[in-house]
C-alpha positions in Angstrom: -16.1 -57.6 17.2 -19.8 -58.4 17.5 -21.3 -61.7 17.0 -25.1 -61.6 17.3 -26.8 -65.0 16.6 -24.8 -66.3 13.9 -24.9 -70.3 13.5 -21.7 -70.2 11.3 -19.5 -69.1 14.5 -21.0 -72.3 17.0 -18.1 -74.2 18.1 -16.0 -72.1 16.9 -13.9 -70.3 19.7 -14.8 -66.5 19.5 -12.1 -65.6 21.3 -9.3 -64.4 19.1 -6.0 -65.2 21.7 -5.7 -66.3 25.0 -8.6 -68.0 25.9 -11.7 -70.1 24.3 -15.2 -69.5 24.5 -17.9 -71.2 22.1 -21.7 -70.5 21.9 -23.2 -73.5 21.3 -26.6 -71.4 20.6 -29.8 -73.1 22.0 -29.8 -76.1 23.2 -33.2 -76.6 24.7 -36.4 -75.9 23.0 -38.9 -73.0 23.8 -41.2 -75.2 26.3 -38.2 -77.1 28.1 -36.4 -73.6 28.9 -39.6 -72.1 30.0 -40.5 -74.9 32.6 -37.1 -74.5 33.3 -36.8 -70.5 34.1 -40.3 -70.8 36.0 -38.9 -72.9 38.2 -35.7 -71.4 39.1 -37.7 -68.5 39.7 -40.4 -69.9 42.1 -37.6 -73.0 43.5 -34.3 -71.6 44.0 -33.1 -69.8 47.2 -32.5 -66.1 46.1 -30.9 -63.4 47.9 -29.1 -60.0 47.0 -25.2 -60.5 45.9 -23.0 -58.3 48.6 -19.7 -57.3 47.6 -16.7 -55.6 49.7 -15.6 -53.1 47.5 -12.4 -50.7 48.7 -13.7 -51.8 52.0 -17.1 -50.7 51.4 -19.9 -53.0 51.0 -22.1 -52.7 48.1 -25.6 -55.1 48.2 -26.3 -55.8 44.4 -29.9 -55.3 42.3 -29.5 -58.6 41.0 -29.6 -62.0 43.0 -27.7 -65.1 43.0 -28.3 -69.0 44.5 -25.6 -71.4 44.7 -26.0 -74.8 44.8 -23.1 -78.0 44.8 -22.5 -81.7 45.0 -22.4 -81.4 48.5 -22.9 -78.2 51.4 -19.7 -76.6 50.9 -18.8 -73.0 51.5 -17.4 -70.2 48.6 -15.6 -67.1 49.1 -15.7 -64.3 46.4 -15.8 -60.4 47.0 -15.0 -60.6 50.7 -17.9 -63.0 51.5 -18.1 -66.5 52.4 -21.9 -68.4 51.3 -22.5 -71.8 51.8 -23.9 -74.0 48.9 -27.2 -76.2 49.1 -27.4 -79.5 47.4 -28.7 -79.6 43.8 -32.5 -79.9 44.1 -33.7 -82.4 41.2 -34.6 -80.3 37.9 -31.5 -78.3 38.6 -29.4 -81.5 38.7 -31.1 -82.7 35.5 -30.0 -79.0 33.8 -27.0 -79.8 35.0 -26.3 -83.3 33.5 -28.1 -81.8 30.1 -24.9 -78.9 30.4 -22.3 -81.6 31.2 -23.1 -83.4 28.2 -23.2 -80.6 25.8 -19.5 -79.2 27.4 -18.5 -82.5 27.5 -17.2 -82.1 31.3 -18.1 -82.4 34.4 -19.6 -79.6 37.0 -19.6 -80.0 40.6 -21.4 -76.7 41.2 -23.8 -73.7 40.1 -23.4 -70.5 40.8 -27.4 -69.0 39.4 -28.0 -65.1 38.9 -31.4 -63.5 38.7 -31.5 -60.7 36.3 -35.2 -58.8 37.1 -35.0 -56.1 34.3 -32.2 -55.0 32.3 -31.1 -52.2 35.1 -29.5 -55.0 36.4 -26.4 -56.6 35.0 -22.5 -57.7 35.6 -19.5 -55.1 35.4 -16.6 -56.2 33.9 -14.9 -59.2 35.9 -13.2 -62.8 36.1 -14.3 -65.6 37.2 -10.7 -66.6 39.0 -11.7 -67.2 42.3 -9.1 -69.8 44.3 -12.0 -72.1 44.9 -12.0 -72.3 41.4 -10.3 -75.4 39.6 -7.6 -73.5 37.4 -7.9 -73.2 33.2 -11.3 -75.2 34.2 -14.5 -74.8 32.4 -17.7 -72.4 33.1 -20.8 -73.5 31.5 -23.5 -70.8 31.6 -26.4 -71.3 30.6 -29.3 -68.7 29.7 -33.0 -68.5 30.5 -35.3 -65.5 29.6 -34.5 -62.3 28.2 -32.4 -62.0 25.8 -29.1 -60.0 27.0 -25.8 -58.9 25.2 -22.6 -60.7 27.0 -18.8 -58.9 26.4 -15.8 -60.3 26.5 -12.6 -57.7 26.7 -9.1 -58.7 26.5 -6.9 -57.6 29.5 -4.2 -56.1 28.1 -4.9 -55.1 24.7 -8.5 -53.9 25.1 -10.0 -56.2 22.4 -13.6 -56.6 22.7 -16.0 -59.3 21.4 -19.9 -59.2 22.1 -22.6 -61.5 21.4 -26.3 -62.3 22.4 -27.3 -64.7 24.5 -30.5 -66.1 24.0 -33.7 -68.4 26.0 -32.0 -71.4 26.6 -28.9 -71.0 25.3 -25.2 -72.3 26.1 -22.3 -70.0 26.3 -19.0 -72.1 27.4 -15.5 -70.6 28.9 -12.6 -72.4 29.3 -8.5 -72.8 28.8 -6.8 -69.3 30.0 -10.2 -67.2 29.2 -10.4 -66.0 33.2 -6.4 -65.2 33.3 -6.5 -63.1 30.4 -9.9 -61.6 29.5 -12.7 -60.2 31.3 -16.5 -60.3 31.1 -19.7 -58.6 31.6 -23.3 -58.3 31.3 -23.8 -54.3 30.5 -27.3 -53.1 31.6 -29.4 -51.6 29.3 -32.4 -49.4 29.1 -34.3 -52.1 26.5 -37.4 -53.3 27.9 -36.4 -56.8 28.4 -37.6 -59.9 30.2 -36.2 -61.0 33.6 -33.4 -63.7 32.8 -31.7 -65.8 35.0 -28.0 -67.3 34.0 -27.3 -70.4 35.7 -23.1 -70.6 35.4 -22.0 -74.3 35.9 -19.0 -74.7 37.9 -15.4 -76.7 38.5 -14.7 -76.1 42.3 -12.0 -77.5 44.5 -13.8 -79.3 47.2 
């Protein structure tokens, strides 16, 4: 199932079992989410994603920054990185996210997408740092890039675009029983960066 830009399906869980997402579309203007994506580019602390995989490590195209309440460490794909502390206009994105999922985030895990070459192979977010059945708010600066969902077990798919500045959210059993990615693609796209707002056990 695809769902490109359609106002009719915000709020409305696009998921069709065992989980709930919901786009809320845009929710900053042209001129907020620019300011915004210019400075996550020139103001956050970027550095290649590395990744142990079958005991190999694999240093990723794209780059992430995390950032928490407080200087706390994470452990995903066989690496341990330390957070820094919010700096101010990421804080205020932050509070504008919390309002609009109506929850709380006590962290931000940021990618950097440079060109579409670059993207996310299918995955969960189900780390054990990770409060359980919490919520992931992600939300969407630059380019425009196609997200997919795909059901564990029965292979369902469901697709959408995700637009400059907005708000995908995932909660409930999403990570348990579907995954997600980012598929690259050969369009000439802008760089985007995805700034995915986080529930951690600190």
């Amino acid at each position: 199932m695809d769902l490109f830009e359609n106002d009719d399906m915000k709020l409305i869980n696009l998921l069709p079992r065992d989980g709930e997402v919901y786009y809320h579309g845009k929710v900053l203007d042209t001129l907020t989410a620019d300011m915004y994506l210019d400075k996550c580019l020139s103001e956050l602390s970027w550095e290649h994603d590395r990744a142990l995989i079958y005991g190999k490590e694999i240093v990723t195209k794209r780059k992430i920054a995390w950032y928490a309440d407080k200087p706390v460490s994470y452990t995903y794909s066989g690496y341990t990185k330390m957070a820094l502390v919010w700096p101010d206009f990421l804080r205020e994105i932050k509070q504008r996210v919390e309002r609009d999922c109506g929850v709380v985030f006590n962290s931000c895990l940021g990618n950097f997408y440079s060109s579409g070459d670059e993207g996310m192979s299918w995955h969960s977010d189900a780390e054990k740092d990770l409060v359980e059945s919490g919520s992931i708010g992600a939300l969407s600066l630059g380019g425009a890039r196609k997200f997919s969902f795909k059901h564990r077990k029965t292979g369902e798919s469901v697709s959408l675009n995700l637009e400059h500045g907005s708000l995908l959210i995932m909660q409930g059993t999403t990570q348990q029983n579907w995954l997600h990615s980012l598929p690259k693609t050969k369009k000439d796209v802008e760089p985007r960066v995805s700034l995915t707002f986080r529930q951690m056990r600190f």
